[in-house]
Backbone and ligand atoms as CSV (ligand in chain L), in Angstrom:
chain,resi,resn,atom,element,x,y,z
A,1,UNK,N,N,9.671,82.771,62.513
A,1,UNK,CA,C,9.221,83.434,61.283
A,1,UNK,C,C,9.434,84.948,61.378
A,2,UNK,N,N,9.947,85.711,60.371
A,2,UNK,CA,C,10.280,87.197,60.266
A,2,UNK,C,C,8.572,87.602,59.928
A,3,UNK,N,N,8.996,88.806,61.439
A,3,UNK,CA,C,7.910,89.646,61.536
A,3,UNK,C,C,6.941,89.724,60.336
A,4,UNK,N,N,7.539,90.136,59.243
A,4,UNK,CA,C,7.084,91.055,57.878
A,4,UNK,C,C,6.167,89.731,57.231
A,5,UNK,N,N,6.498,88.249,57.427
A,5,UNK,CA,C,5.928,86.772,57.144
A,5,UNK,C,C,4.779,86.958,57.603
A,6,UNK,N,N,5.168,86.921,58.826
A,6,UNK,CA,C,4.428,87.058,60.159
A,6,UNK,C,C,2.812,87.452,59.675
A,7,UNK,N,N,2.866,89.035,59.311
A,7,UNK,CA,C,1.692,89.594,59.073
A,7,UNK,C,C,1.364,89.731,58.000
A,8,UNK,N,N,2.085,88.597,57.027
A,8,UNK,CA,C,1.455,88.149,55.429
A,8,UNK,C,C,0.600,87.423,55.823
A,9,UNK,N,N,1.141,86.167,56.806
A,9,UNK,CA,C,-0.258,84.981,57.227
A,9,UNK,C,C,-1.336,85.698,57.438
A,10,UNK,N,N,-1.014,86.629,58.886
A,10,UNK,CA,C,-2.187,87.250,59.667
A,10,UNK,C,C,-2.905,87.637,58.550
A,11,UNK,N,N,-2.750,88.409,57.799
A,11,UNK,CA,C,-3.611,89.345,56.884
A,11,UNK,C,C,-4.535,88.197,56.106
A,12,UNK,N,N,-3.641,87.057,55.428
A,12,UNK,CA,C,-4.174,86.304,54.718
A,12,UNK,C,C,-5.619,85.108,55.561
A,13,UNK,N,N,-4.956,84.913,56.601
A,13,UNK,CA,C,-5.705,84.266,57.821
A,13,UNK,C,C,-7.114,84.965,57.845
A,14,UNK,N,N,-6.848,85.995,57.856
A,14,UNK,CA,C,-8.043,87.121,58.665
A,14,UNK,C,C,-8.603,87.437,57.816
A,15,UNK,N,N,-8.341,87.703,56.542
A,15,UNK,CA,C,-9.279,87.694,55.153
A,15,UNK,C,C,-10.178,86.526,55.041
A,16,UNK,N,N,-9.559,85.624,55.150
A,16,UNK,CA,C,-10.293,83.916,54.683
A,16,UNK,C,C,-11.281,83.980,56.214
A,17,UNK,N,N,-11.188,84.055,57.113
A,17,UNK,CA,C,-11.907,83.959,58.445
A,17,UNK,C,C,-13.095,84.861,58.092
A,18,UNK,N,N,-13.162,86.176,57.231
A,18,UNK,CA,C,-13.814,87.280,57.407
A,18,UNK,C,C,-14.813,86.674,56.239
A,19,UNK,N,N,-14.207,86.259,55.137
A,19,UNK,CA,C,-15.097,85.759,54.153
A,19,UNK,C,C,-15.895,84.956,54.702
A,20,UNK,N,N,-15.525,84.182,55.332
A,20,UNK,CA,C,-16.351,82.861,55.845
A,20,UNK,C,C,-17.333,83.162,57.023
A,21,UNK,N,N,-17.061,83.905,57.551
A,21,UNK,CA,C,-17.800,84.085,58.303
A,21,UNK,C,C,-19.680,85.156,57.694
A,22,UNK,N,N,-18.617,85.669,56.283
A,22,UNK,CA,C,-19.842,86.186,56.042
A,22,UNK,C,C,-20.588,85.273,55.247
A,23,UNK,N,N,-20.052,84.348,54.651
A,23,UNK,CA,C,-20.509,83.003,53.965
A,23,UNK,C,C,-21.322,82.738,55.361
A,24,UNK,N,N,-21.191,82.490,55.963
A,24,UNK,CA,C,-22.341,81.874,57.195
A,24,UNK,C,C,-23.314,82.456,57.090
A,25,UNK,N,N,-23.192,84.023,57.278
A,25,UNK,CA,C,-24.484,84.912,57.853
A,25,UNK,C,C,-25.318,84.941,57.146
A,26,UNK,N,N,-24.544,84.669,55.082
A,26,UNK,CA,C,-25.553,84.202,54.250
A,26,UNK,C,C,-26.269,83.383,54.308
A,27,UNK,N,N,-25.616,82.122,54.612
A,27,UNK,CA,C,-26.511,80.770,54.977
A,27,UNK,C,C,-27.494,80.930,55.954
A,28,UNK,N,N,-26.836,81.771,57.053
A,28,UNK,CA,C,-27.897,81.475,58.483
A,28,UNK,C,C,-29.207,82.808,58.078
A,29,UNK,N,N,-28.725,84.013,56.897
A,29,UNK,CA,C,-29.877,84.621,56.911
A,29,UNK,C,C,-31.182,83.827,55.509
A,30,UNK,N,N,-30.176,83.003,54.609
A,30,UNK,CA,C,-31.394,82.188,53.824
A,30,UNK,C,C,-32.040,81.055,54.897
A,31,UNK,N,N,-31.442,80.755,55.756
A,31,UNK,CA,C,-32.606,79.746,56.418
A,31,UNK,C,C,-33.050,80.705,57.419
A,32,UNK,N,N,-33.294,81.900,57.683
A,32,UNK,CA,C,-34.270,82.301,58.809
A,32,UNK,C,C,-35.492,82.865,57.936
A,33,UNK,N,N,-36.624,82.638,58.164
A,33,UNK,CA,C,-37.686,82.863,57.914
A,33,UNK,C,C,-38.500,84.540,57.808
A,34,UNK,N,N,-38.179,84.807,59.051
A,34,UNK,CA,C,-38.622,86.397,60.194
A,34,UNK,C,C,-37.413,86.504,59.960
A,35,UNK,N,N,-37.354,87.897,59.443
A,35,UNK,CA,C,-36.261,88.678,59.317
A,35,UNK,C,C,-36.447,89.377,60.996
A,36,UNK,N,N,-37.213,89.479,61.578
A,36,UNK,CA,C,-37.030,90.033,63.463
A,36,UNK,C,C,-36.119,89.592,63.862
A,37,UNK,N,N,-36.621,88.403,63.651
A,37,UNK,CA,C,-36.161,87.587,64.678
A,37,UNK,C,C,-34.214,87.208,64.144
A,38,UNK,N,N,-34.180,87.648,63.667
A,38,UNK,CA,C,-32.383,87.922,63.183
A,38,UNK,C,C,-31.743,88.925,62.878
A,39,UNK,N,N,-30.449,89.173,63.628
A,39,UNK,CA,C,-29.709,90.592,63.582
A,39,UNK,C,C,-29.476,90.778,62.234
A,40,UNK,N,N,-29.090,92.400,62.068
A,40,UNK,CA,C,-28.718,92.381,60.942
A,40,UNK,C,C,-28.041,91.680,60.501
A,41,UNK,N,N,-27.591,90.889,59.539
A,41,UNK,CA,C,-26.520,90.687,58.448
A,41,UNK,C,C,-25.093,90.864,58.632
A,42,UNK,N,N,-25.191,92.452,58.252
A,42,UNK,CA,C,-24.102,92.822,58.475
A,42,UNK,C,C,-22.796,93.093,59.806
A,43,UNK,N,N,-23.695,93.337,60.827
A,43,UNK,CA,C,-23.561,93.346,62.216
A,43,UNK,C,C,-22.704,91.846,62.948
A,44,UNK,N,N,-21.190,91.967,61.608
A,44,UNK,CA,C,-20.754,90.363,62.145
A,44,UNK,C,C,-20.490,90.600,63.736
A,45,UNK,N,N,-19.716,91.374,63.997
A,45,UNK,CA,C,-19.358,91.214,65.496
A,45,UNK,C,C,-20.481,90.718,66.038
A,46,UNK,N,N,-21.563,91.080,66.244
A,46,UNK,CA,C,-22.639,91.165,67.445
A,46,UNK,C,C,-22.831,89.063,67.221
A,47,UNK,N,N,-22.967,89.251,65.631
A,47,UNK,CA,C,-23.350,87.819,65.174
A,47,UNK,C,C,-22.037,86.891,66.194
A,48,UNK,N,N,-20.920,87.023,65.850
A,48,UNK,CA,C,-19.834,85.869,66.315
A,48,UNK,C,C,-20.307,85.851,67.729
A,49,UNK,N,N,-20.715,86.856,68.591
A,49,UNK,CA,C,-20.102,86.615,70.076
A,49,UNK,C,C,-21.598,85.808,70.341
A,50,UNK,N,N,-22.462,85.452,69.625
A,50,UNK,CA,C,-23.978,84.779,69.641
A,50,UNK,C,C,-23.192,83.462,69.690
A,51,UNK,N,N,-23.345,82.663,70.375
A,51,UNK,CA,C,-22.386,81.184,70.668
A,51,UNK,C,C,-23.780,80.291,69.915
A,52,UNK,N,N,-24.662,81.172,69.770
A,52,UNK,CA,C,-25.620,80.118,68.602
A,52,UNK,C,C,-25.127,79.831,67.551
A,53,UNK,N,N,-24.714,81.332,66.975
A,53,UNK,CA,C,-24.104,81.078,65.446
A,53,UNK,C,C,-22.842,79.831,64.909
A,54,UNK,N,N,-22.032,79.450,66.360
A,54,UNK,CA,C,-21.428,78.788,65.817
A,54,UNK,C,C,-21.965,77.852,65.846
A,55,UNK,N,N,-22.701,77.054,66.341
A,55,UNK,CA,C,-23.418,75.863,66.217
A,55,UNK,C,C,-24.668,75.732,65.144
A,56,UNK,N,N,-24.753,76.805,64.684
A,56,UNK,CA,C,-25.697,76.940,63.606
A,56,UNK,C,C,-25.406,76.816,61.763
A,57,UNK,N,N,-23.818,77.284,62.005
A,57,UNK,CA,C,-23.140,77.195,60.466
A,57,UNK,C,C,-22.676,75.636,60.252
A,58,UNK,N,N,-22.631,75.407,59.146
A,58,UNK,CA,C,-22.230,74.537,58.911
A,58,UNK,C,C,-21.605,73.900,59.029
A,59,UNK,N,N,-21.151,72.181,59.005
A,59,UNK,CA,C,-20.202,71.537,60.205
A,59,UNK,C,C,-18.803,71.923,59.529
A,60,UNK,N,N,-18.617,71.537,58.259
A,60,UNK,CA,C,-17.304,72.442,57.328
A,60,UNK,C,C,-16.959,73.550,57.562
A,61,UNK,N,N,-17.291,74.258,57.575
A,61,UNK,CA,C,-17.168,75.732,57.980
A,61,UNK,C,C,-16.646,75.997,59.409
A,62,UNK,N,N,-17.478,75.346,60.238
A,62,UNK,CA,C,-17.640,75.830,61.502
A,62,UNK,C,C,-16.028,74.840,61.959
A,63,UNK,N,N,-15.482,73.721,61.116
A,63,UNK,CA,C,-14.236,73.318,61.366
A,63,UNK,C,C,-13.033,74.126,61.147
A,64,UNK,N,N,-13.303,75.028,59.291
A,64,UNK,CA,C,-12.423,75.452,58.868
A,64,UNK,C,C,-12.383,77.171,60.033
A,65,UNK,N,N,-13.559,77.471,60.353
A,65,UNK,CA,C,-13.257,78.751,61.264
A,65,UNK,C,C,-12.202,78.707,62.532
A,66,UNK,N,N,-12.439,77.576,63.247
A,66,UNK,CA,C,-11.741,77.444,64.004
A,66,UNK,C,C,-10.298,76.477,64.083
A,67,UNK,N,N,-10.016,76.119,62.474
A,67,UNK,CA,C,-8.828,76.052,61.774
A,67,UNK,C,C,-8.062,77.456,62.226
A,68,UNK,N,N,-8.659,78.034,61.439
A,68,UNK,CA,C,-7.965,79.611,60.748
A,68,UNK,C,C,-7.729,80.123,62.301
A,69,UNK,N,N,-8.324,80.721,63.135
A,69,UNK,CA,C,-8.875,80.762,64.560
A,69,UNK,C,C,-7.444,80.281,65.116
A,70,UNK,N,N,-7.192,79.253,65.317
A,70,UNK,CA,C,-5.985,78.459,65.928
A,70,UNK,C,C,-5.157,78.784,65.272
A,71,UNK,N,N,-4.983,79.172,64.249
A,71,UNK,CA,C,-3.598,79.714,63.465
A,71,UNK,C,C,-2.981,81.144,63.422
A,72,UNK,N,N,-4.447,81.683,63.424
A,72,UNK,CA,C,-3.918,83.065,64.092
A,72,UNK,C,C,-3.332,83.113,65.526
A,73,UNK,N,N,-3.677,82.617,66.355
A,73,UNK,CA,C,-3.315,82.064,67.435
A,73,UNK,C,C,-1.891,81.751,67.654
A,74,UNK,N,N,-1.508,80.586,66.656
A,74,UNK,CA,C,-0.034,80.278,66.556
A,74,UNK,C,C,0.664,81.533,66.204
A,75,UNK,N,N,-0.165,81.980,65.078
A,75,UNK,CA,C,0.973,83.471,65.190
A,75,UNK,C,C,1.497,84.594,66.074
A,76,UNK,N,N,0.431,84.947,67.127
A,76,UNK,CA,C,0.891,85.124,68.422
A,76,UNK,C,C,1.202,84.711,68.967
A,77,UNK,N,N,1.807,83.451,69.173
A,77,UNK,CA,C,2.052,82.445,70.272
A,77,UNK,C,C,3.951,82.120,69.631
A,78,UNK,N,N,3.917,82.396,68.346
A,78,UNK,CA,C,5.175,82.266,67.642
A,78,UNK,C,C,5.126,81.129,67.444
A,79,UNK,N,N,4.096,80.354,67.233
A,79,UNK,CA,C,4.553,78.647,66.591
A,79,UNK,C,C,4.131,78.565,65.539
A,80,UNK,N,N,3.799,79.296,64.239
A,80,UNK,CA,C,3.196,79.536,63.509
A,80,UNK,C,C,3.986,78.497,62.372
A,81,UNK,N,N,4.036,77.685,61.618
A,81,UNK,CA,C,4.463,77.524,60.222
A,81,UNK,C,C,5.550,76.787,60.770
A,82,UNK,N,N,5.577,76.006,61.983
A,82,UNK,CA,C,6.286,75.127,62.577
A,82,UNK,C,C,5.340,73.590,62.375
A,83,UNK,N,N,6.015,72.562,62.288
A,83,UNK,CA,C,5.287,71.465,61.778
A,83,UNK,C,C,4.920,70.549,63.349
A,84,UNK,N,N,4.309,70.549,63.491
A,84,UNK,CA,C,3.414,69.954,65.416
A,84,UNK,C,C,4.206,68.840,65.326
A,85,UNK,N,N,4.528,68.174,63.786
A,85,UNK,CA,C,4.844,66.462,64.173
A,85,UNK,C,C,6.378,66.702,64.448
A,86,UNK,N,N,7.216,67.017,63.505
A,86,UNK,CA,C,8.684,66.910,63.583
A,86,UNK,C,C,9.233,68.202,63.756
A,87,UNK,N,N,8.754,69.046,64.191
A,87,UNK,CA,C,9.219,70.525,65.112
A,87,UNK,C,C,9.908,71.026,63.404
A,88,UNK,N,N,9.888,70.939,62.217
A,88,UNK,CA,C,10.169,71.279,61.243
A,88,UNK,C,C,9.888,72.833,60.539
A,89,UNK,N,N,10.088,73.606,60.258
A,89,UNK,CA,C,9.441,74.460,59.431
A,89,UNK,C,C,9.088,74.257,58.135
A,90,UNK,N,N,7.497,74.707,58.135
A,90,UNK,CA,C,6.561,74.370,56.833
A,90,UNK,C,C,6.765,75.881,55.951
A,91,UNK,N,N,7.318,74.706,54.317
A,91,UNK,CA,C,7.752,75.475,53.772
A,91,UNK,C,C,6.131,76.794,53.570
A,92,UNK,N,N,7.483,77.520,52.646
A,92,UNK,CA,C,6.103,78.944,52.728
A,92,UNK,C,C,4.933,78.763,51.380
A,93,UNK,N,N,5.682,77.896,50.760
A,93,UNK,CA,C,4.963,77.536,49.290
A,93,UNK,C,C,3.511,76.731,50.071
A,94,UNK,N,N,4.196,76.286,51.401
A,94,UNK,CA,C,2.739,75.369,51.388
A,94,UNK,C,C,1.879,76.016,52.181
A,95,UNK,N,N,2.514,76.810,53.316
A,95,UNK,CA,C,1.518,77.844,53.811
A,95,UNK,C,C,1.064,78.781,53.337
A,96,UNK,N,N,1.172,78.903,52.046
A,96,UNK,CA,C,0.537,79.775,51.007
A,96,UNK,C,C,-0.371,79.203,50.201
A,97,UNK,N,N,-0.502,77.830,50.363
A,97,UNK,CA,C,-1.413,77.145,49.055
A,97,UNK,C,C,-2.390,76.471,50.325
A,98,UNK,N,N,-1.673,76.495,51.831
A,98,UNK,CA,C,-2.449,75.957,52.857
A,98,UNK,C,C,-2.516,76.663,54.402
A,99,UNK,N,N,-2.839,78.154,54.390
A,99,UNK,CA,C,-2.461,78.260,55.550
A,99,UNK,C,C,-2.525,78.475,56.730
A,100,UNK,N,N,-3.871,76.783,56.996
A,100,UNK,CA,C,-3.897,76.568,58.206
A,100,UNK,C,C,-3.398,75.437,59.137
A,101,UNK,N,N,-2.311,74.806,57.593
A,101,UNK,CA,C,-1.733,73.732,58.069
A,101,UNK,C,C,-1.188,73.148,59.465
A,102,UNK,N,N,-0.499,72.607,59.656
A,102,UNK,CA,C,0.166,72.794,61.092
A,102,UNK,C,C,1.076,71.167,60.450
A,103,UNK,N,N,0.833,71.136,59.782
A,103,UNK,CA,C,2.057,69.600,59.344
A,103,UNK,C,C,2.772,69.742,58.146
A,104,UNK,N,N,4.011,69.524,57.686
A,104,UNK,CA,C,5.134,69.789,56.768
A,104,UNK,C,C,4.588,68.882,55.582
A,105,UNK,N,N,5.508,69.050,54.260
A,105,UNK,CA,C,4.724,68.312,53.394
A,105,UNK,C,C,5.199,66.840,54.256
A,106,UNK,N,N,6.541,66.430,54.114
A,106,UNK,CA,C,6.693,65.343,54.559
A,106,UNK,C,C,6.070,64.361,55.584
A,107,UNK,N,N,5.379,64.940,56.454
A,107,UNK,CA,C,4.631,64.820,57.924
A,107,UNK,C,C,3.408,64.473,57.661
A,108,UNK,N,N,2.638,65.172,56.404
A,108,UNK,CA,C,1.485,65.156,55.642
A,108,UNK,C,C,1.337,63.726,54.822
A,109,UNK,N,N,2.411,63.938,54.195
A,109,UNK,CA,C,2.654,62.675,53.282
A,109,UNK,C,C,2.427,61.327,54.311
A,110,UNK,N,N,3.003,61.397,54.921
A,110,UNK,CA,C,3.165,60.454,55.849
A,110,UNK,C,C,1.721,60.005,56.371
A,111,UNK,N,N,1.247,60.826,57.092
A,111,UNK,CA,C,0.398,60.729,57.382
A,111,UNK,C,C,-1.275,60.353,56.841
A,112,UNK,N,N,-1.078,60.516,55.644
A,112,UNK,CA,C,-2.188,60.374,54.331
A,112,UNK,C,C,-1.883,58.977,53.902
A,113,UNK,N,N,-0.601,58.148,54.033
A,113,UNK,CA,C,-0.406,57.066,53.788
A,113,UNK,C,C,-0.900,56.058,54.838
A,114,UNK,N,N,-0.473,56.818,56.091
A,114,UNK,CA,C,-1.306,55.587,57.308
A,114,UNK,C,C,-2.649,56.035,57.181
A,115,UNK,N,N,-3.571,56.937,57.008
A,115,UNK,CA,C,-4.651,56.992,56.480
A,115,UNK,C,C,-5.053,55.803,55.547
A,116,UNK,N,N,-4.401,55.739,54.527
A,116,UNK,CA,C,-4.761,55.095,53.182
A,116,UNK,C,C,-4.322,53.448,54.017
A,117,UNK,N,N,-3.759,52.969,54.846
A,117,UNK,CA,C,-3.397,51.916,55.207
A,117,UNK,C,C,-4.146,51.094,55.995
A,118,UNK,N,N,-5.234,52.343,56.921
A,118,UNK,CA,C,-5.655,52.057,57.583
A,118,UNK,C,C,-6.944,51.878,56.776
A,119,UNK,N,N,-7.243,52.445,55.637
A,119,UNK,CA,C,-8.887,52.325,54.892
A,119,UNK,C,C,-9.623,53.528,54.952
A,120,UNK,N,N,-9.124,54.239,55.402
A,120,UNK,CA,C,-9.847,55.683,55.452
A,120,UNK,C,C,-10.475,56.378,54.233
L,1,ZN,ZN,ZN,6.930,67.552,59.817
């Protein structure tokens, strides 16, 4: 993937990670009771490296974080928008409408059908 791609994902990656994560701190500050007894809010850093918090957000969330998480990942790693099943490149239309994919449409397709075959 050309560099300039490259840090369209990142940016886009790291936006959606940043939202969500503050989507949590909302959740985790409406269920705390004692405002003491919980860091600020705003104070995400201090919040992420709390290995409570991730076990505390929600099970959706706490999947899609470490979606996004692994994809930034691929982008340093240069496997980014490469398809895991058939070593393919995923078009950009779909890593734009999806992009923490890691499977091509075709690979997807596929795969949603042995889903559906199996009863899922
Ligand atoms: Zn594929």
């Amino acid at each position: 993937m050309e560099p300039g791609k490259k840090e369209f994902f990142r940016k886009l990656l790291t936006e959606q990670l940043e939202e969500l994560l503050s989507e949590a701190v909302k959740t985790l500050s409406g269920m705390t009771s004692s405002k003491e007894n919980f860091p600020d809010p705003t104070d995400r850093a201090a919040l992420e490296s709390d290995r409570n918090f991730m076990l505390r957000i929600r099970d959706r969330e706490r999947k899609l974080i470490g979606k996004i998480r692994e994809a930034l990942a691929r982008i340093d790693t240069d496997s980014y928008g490469i398809c895991e099943s058939c070593g393919e490149e995923i078009s950009e239309e779909r890593l734009k409408a999806r992009p923490v994919t890691t499977l091509c449409i075709e690979c997807k397709t596929k795969q949603e059908e042995v889903e559906k075959s199996r009863g899922f």
